[in-house]
N, C-alpha and C positions, 0 to 999 in steps of 0.2 A: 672274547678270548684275546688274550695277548697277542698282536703282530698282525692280527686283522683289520682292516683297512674299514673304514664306516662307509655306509652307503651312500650313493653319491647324494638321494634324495635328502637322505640326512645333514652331510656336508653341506649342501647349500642352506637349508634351514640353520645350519649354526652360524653360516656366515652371515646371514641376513641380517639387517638390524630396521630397528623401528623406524628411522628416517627410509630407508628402502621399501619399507612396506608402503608406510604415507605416500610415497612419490610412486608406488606402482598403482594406489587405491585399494589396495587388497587389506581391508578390515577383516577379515580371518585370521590373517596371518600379525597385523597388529595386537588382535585381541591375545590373540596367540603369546606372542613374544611379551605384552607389558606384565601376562599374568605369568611367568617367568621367573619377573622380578625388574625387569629393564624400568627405572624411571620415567616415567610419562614426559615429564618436563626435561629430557635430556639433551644437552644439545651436541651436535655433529663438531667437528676437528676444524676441519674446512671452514664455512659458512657460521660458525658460533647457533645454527638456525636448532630451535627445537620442532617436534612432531607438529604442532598447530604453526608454526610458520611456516614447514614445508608443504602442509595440507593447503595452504591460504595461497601460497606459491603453485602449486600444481593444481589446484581447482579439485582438492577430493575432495568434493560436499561429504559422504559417506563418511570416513575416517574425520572430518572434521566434526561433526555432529560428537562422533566415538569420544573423542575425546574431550569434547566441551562437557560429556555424559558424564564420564568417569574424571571430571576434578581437575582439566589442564589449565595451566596458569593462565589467562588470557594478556598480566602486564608481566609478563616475560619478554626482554628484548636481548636486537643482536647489537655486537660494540657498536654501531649507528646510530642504536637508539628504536630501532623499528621495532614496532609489537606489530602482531599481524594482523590488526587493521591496516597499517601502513602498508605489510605486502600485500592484502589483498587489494587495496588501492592501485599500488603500483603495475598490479597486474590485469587489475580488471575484471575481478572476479566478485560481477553480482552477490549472487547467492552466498557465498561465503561470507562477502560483506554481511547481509542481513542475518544469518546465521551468529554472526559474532557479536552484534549488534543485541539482539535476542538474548545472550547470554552475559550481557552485562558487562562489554566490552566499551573502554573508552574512546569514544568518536571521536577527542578533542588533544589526543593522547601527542607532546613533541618529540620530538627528534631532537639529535646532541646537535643540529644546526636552528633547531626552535621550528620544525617541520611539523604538519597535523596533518593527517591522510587527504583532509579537504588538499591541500599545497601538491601532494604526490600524485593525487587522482587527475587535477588540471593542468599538470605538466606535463603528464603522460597523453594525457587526451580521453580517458576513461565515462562520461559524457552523465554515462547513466549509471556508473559507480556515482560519480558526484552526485547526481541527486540519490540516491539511494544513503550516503553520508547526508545531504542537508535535511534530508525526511526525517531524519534520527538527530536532530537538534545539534548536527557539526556547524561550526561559526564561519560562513561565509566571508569575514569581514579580518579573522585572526592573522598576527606576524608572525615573519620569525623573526632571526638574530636581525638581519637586513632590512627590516620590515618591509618585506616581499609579502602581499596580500596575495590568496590564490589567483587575483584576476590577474596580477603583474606574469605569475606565472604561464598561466594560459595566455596570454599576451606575447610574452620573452618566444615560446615556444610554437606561438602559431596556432593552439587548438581553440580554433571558433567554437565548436559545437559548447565546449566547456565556458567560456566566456558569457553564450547567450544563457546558458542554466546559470549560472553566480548573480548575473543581473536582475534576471528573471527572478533570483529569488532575495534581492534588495541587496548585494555589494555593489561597493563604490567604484566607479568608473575614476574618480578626480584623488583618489587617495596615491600619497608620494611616499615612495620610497627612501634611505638615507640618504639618498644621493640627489632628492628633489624629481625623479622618475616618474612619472604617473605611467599607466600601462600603455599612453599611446607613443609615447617614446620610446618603451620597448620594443612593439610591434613597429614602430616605423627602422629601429635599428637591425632590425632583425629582414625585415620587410618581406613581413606578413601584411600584403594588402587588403587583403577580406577581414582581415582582423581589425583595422588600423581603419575602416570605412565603418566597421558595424560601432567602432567605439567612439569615432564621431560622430556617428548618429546617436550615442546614448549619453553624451558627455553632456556637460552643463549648458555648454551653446560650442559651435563650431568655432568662432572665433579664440574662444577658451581654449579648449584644446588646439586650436594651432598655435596660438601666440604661447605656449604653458612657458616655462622655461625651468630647467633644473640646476641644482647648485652650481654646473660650469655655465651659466647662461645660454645651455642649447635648446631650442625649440626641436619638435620633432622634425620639422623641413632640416635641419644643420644637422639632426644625425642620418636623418636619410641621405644627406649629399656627401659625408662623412665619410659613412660606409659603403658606397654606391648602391643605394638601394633606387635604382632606376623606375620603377613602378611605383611607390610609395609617392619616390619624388616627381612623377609625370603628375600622378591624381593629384597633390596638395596644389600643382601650379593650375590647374587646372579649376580645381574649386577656388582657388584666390583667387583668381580670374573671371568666375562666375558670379564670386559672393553669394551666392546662394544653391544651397545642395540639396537637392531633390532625392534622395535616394531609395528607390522599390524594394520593399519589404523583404521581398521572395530573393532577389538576387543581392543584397546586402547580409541579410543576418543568417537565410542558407541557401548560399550558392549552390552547393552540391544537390540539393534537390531544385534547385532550376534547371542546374545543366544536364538531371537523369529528364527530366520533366521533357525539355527541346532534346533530348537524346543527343545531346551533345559529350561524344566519347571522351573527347581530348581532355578538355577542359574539367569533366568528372573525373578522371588517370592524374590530371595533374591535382588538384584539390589531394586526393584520398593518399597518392604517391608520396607527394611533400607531407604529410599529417596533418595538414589542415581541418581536414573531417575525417574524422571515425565513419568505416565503413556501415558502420549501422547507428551513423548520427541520426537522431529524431526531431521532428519540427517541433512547433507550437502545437500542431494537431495528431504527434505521436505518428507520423508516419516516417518511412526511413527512403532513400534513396529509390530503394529498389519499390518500394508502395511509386515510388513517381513513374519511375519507367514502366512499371509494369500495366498501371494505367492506361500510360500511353502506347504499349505496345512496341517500344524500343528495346529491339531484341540482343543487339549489341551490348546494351548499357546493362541489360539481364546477368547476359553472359560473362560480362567480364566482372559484376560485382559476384556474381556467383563464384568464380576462378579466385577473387581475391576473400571470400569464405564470408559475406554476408549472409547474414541468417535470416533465412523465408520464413521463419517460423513466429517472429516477430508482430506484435498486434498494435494497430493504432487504437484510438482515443475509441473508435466506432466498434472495435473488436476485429476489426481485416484484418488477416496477411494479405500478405502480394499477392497472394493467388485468388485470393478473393477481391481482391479489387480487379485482378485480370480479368475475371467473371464477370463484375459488375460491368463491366467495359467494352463484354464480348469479346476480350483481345486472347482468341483461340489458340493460337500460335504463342505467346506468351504464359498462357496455362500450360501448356505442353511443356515449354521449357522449364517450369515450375514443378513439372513433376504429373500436374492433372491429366487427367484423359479426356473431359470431356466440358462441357459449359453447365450441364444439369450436375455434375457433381458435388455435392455439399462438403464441403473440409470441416464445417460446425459440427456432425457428424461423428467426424472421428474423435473429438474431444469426450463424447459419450462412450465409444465403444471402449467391451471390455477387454481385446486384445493387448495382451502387454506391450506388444512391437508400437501400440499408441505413444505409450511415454515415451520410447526413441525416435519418433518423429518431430515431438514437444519437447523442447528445452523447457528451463525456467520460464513459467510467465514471465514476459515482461523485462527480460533478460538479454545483456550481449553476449555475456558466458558462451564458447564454443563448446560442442560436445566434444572437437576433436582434443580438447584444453583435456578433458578428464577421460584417462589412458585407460579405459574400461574395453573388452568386450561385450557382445551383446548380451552374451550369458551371465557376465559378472555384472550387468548391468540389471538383469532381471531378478536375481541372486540378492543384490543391494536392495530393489524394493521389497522382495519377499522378508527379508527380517526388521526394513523398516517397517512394514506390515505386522509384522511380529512384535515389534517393541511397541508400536500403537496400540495392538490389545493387551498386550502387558500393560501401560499402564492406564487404559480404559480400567482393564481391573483395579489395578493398583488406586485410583480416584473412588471406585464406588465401596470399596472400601475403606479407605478414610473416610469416604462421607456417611457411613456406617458409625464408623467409630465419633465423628462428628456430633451426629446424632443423642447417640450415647450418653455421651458426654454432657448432655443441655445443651448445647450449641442449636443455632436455628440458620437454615441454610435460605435462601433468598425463595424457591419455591414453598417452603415451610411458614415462611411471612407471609406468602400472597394466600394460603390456604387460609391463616388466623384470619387475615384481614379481612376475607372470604366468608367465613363462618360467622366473624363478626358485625357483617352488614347483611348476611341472613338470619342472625338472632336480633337486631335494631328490626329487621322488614318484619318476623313475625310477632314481634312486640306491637308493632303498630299495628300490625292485622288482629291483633286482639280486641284492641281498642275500638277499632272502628267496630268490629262486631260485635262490643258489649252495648255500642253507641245504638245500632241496628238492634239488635234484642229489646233495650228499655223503646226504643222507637215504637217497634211493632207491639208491644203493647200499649203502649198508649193510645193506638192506631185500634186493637180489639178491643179496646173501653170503648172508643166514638161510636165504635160497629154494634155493640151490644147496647147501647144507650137508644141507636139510632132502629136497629131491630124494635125495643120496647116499644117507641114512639109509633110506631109502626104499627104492631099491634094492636094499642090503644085507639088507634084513628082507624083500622079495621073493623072493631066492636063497635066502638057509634056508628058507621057505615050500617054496619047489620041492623042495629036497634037505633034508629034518631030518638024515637019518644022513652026512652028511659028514662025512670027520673032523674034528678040531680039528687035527690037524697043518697040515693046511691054509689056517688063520684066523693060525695062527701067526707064520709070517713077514712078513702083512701089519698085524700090528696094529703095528709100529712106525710103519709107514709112512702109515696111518693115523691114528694118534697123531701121527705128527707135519705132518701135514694137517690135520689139528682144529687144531693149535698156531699153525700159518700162517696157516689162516682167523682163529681167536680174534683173532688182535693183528690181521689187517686189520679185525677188525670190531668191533677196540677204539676206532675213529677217532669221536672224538663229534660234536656238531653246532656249527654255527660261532655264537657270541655277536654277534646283532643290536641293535647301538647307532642309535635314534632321534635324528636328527637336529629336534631342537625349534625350532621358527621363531621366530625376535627379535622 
């Protein structure tokens, strides 16, 4: 009616819009409004950001699926140039990464500064975004306008964990920048010492990387002295001093799990504080910070990576969390802070059980993704699996139907080949079992000729037994006939056996 006021529930549902729904995760309410008429691909006032870069940006795995489902532009960008590979790079968001990946998203995608999400993820320090980009065939080795390689990046910026994944997966340590730069002159101007040690250990030779020199004629000692990078500059005088550098594996490429490992607080606060490591940086053998303390039963180093929102849920190379290696270790006290009750308690376990509150225990395999990244409650979180559940046997059907109609069609589906192939190497097997037992039939007669020959002889030699004096007149007239009974037998039981040819499969 006219002068009537709408209700307030109403009122906020008009205000809403599709980037509001993305950033709350509420897929109801997006499905809601695009089927409206709202543009899928629409972008906000503010930010230029459409619904899949705010989804990439707030970590709504949920809403991102939604929309990659129903047709959202994946090389849509903001004036920067970023498509939301780039923000989920920037942000760090797993799952979303491989989500967009999945959908045929490009990994290699630049920026108006010639940036590729590999560049955005090692600046940031994103460890296991990066590899999650270089699994998906992103170029370790790519520029941009500067020719800044991602390792100059993670270098510039300090992020070791990023450094040792780029290497680990073949980029150049001695690659220069416009300016003549290699990454250890960044890290020594910056002075990142953890950084600036592991890239002397992987550089061409030590010497090399000390003496480099870039387009102004600086080695990295003259930009460490430069900038007063006082640590940079105490180690280089120190290894020229020694001429030769020994440097431990474990405390070079990751310090942060040495110093959770000695339960060494300070020294873990300052690495994770500065961004040197990602608080759920991973080794060589997929363990993270808290896998070291937890080991060792450093209940400090526990607690404070807990406070700073590392995630226990995390599995190494072996399949442990923390808390199962607290187990393995008896470190009782450490399982309790973990969350366990007791040392016989299996966490492998819950991965089985059918309680929904499982999957809010479990992030992403394999994942840094926080939960607290995606603004769900518990219920809107159970809610979300219930219709991803839904659209999984939707299109479970939707597949056995096409392959119906597949079918139909002529079309032969890969079980459908193994069946023919199947029938055709047991029509070859009963072909040859024919053979053989026509071979066995003409045998066995031949076999009842010798029988029946060898019975008459038999006979014969029993009648002279009974009667020796009989006469020979008697033998007489029958030995033609005889003879020519052996004659008859002979040639039937000249018939030989039939030649078995092996039919050989292609």
């Amino acid at each position: 009616m006219p002068g009537t006021k709408p209700a307030k529930g109403a009122e906020l549902q008009t205000s809403a819009t599709v980037h509001d729904a993305v950033r709350k995760g509420d897929v109801t309410e997006l499905s809601a409004i695009v089927k409206n008429g709202t543009n899928i691909n629409e972008t906000d006032k503010k930010y230029k950001f459409t619904p899949l870069h705010w989804a990439s940006h707030a970590g709504s795995l949920e809403c991102l699926h939604w929309l990659l489902w129903n047709g959202a532009d994946v090389t849509c960008t903001t004036p920067q140039g970023w498509t939301a590979v780039h923000i989920a790079a920037i942000r760090g968001q797993d799952a979303c990464m491989q989500a967009l990946s999945v959908n045929g998203a490009d990994m290699n995608a630049q920026d108006n500064r010639g940036c590729t999400p590999t560049h955005l993820a090692s600046a940031h320090g994103h460890s296991f975004t990066l590899q999650t980009l270089l699994r998906r065939a992103a170029d370790c080795n790519s520029a941009d306008r500067n020719d800044w390689r991602p390792v100059h990046y993670a270098a510039f910026h300090g992020r070791l964990g990023c450094l040792q994944t780029l290497v680990k997966w073949g980029a150049s340590v001695d690659e220069v920048d416009n300016n003549g730069n290699i990454p250890a002159h960044l890290a020594a101007m910056e002075g990142h010492v953890h950084c600036f040690k592991f890239l002397l250990s992987k550089g061409m030779s030590s010497a090399h990387t000390l003496g480099a020199r870039n387009n102004q004629g600086e080695t990295p000692k003259d930009l460490a002295q430069r900038f007063c990078k006082q640590p940079v500059l105490q180690f280089i005088r120190v290894t020229e001093k020694q001429k030769d550098i020994s440097l431990d594996h474990e405390s070079v490429a990751f310090p942060a799990h040495g110093a959770a490992f000695c339960g060494d607080l300070d020294a873990l606060r300052k690495l994770v504080e500065s961004g040197v490591i990602n608080v759920n940086e991973r080794d060589d053998k997929g363990s993270t910070p808290m896998h070291k303390a937890a080991g060792q039963g450093h209940l400090s180093c526990l607690q404070w990576l807990l406070e700073m929102g590392a995630n226990q849920n995390i599995r190494d190379d072996a399949g442990d969390t923390p808390k199962d290696t607290a187990k393995r270790f008896a470190q009782l006290a450490a399982v309790k802070v973990l969350g366990g009750s007791s040392l016989e308690e299996d966490s492998d376990e819950e991965g089985e059980s059918l309680d929904p509150a499982c999957s809010d225990r479990h992030g992403v395999e394999g994942s840094t993704d926080s939960l607290e990244d995606i603004n769900l409650s518990p219920t809107q979180r159970k809610e979300g699996r219930v219709r991803a559940y839904q659209k999984l046997e939707e299109l479970r059907k939707l597949l056995e139907i096409a392959r119906s109609n597949y079918r139909q069609l002529g079309g032969l589906l890969e079980e459908d080949v193994n069946q023919l192939k199947e029938a055709k190497e047991a029509e070859r097997t009963i072909q040859e079992l024919g053979t053989q037992l026509e071979f066995e039939r003409v045998r066995r007669e031949k076999l009842e000729m010798q029988l029946d020959e060898c019975r008459a002889e038999i006979g014969r030699l029993n009648q002279r037994l009974q009667d020796p004096h009989a006469p020979a007149q008697e033998e007489t007239p029958q030995r033609p006939q005889v003879r020519e009974k052996k004659r008859v037998k002979s040639r039937r039981s000249d018939v030989g056996g039939v030649f078995v040819k092996r039919i050989l499969e292609k």
